[in-house]
Every structure is written in C-alpha cells, then in structure tokens.
N, C-alpha and C positions, 0 to 999 in steps of 0.2 A: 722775075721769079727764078729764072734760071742760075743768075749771079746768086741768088739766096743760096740755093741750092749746091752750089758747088764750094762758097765758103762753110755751109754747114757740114760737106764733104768734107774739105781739107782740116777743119778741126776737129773730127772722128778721127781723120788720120793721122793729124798730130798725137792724138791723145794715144792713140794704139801704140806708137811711133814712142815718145817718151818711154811707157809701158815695156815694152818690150829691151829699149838701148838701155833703160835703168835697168830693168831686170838678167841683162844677160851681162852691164859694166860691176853689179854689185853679185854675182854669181858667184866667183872663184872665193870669195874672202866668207861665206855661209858652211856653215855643217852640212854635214848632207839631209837632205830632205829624205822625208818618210814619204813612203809612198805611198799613191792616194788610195782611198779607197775604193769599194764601189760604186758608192755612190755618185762620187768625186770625177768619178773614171769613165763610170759610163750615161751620167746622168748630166752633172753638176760643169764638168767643159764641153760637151757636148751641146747643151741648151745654152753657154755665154758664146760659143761661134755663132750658132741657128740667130741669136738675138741682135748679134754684129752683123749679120751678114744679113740680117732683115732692114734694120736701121742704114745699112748701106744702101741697097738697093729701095727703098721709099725714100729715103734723101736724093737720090739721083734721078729716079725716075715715077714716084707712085702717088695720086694724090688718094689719101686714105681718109673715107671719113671730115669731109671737110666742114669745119665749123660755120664758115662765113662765106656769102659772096665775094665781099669786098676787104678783103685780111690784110690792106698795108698796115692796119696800128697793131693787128696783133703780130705781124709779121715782126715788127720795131721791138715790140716789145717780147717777142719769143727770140731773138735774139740779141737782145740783151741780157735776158736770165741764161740762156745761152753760153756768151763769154762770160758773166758771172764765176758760170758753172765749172766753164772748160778750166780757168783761172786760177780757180779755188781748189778744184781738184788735180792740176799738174801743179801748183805751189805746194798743196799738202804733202803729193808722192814724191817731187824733189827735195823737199825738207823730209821727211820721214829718210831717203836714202839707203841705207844699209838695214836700216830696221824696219824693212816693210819685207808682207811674208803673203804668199797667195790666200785667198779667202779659206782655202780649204785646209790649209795648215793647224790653224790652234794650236800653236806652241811658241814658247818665249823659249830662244837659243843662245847661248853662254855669250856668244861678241853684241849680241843688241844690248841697246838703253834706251833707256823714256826719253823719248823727244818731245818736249815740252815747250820750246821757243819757235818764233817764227809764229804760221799761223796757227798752230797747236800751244801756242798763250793764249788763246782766244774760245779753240772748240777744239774737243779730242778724237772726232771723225770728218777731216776735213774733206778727204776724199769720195764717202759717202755722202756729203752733203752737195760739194761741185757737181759727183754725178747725175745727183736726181733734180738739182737743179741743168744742169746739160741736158738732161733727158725732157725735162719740161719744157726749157727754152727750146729743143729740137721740133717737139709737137708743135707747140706753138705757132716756130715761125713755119712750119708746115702746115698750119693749119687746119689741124689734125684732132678728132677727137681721143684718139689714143690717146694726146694726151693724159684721160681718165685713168689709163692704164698705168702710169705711173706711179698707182700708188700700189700696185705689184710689186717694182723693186724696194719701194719706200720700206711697205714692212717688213721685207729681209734686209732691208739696212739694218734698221731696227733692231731687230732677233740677231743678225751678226754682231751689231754692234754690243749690244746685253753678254752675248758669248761672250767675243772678243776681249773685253771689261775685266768679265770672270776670271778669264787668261792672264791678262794683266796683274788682278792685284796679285796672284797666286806669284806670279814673277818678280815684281819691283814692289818693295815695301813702302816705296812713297807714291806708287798709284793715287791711294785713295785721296791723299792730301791735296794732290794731284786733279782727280775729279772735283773737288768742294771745290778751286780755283775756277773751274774751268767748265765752260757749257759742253753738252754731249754735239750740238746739230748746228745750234746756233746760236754767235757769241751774244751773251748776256740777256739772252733769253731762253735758250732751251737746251 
C-alpha cells in the first residue's frame, strides 16, 4: 500500500509540476491578465489549494472511508483510470500550450487560436476529463468512498465547460464547426 501511495504521490506532483513550469514558460508571450475577482480571489483559489492540500495529505497518509476489506482489484484498477487520467490531462495542457488560461479567466486573447489537433481531434476538454478521471482513479486506488464525491467537480466541469464554449464561439468563428467534429468529455461518445 505504501508503494501505491507514494506513486499516486509523485503524479499529483507531476501534474502540479507541468502546471505550474507551463504556466510560468508560456507567461511572458500573454496580455496581461485581469484581475481576479472576488470570488476568484477569495473564494475560488483558496478552495483549489484546501482541495490539493487534502488530496496530498489522504494520498500520503489517511485511509478515508474505505470501501473494501480486501482492495488489490480495486486498487489495479483505480490506478489505471488514474494514469489514464494523469495522461490525458498533461497531454491536453501540453498541446493546448500558449492557449490555455486559468479557469477563472473567460476571455479569448488576440495571440491564442483553436487547438484543434492532437488530442483536441478527438474531445474539446481534455483536461477536465483526465482530471476527473485522475480524481476517480485516486479514490479508488485509495480505496476510498470519496470517490462518490467526484461528482462534485464533474458538474463544474460541466458548467465551466458550457461557459467556456460560450467564450469560444464568441472568439473563433470556426468554434462551432469545430464542436459538430468533435465530442465535449469523451471521444465519439459524449
């Protein structure tokens, strides 16, 4: 359990880890950012540290809510939706690259364009999808009924993703063409 633990460790830490080296290598060449709001400011990064910094410490040390006695298959199998997850959502956020913008932004800025290629031929939130798959594989091989909880961030995926959308066609005139190709969560079904 402990080896579980500590690689489901080390790929929170990658993911942060990407996050962060992309966001600070693609910095200089953006507009300036509007500042956040209040919400943004004292609500909205406030609750993603407390949610990082929970998932860090039950990864490391907390058995929460445990589903099963005996969890090797579901351990096998939470992560693997797991790497899936971690996969699919550091592939998304290195191909998106310069045209990715923190959740709380909603704005399309004069140097981005539609990333469409990669794994955005396939689904147009790949990142929301890796995560909640990463989030599920995490319960899982934790063995954890939080898992349930996951469908917490699902439906602000959801609702950001619908925003987000909004944002888009209003910005690139081949958005929509763009969705008709392409699934929202997941390729060639949803």
């Amino acid at each position: 359990m402990e080896a579980v633990r500590i690689v489901l460790f080390l790929g929170l830490v990658l993911h942060k880890f990407i996050w962060e080296f992309l966001r600070n290598k693609d910095r200089p060449a953006r507009v300036q950012r509007r500042s956040p709001g209040l919400l943004a400011k004292y609500f909205i990064k406030p609750l993603k540290v407390f949610v990082l910094a929970f998932f860090i410490i039950q990864t490391l040390f907390l058995n929460v809510f445990p589903i099963a006695e005996n969890p090797s298959t579901l351990r096998v199998v939470g992560l693997l939706i797991y790497f899936v997850g971690l996969g699919t959502a550091v592939l998304g956020r290195v191909q998106l690259g310069r045209n990715w913008m923190d959740l709380e932004d909603f704005q399309v800025l004069p140097a981005q364009s539609l990333t469409t290629n990669g794994i955005y031929a396939y689904i147009r939130h790949p990142i929301y999808t890796g995560d909640i798959l990463l989030l599920t594989g995490l319960q899982l091989a934790l063995n954890s009924w939080l898992v349930l909880a996951v469908l917490i961030p699902l439906a602000i995926a959801v609702k950001q993703a619908l925003a987000e959308e909004a944002v888009l066609v209003q910005g690139f005139p081949t958005y929509q063409a763009y969705c008709k190709r392409t699934k929202r969560f997941i390729p060639f079904i949803a």
